[in-house]
N, C-alpha and C positions, 0 to 999 in steps of 0.2 A: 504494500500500500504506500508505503514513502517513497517507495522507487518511482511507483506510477504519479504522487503527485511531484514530485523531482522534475521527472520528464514534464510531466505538464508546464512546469515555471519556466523550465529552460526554454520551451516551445514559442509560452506565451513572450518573454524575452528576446528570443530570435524575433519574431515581428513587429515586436514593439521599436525594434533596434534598425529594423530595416531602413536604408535608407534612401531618399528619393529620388530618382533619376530623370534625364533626358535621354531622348533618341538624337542621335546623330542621323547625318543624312547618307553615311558608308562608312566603311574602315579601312586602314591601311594595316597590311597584314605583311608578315613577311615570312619566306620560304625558304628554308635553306636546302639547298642538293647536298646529302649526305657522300656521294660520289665522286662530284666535282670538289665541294668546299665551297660555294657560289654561293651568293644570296641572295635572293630577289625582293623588292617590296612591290607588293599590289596592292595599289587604291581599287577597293571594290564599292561599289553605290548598294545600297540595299532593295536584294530582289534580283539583283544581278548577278551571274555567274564569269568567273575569273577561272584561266586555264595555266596551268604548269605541267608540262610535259604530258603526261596521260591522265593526272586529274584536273578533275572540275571541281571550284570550290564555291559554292551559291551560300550569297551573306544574306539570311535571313532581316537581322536586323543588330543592332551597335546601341549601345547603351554607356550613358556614362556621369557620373554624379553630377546632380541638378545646382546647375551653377557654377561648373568646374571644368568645361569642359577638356583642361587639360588631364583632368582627373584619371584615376581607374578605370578602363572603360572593359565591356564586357559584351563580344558577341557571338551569336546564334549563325553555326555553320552546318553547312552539310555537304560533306566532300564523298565524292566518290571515284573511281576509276575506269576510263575508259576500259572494255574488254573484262570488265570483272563485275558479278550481278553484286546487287547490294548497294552500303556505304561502307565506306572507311572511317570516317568519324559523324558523328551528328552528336549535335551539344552545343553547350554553353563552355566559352573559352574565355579565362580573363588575363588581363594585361599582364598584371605584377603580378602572376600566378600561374605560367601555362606548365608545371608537371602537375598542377592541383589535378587537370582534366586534358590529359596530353593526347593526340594524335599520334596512333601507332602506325608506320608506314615504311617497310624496308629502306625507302628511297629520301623519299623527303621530313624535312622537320616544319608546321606550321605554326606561327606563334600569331597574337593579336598585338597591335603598336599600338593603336590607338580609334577612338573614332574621329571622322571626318565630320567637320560642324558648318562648314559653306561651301 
């Protein structure tokens, strides 16, 4: 029973604590070719789809704290690969955080820089 009202504090806590964002209007994202060593940045606009070698990576959307926007930012991808069913990653991927929620992919490394605000 104290476990379960534990959990409830912490829960109601997480939301109380959340904090408020904006959307940005794309992200700039960057790829490293584990092969080469190279690194590419791509400005992606949200809704659109950005290509690297065999994947396709479509930014849902970019978020980033309200008022800040050099801030944390945090977006919503979905990568996949030509020639291979499925995805490679879908999720949320944040700035100052990408082994929180990492893309696993033999070839390349994707991380989020930042979001685009004009």
């Amino acid at each position: 029973m104290k476990y379960a009202l534990g959990l409830i504090c912490v829960m109601c806590a997480s939301a109380a604590s959340a904090e408020a964002t904006s959307n940005g209007q794309g992200a700039v994202l960057r790829a490293l070719d584990k092969t080469s060593g190279t690194t590419i940045e791509l400005s992606v606009p949200n809704g659109e789809v950005a290509a690297i070698g065999l994947l396709k990576i479509a930014l849902n959307e970019c978020r980033y704290p309200e008022g800040n926007p050099a801030g944390d930012a945090y977006a919503a991808l979905e990568v996949s690969e030509i020639g291979r069913a499925g995805t490679v990653f879908s999720g949320w991927m944040i700035a100052s955080a990408p082994a929180l929620n990492p893309m696993e992919h033999q070839r390349y490394d994707i991380w989020v820089m930042r979001c685009i605000t004009s």
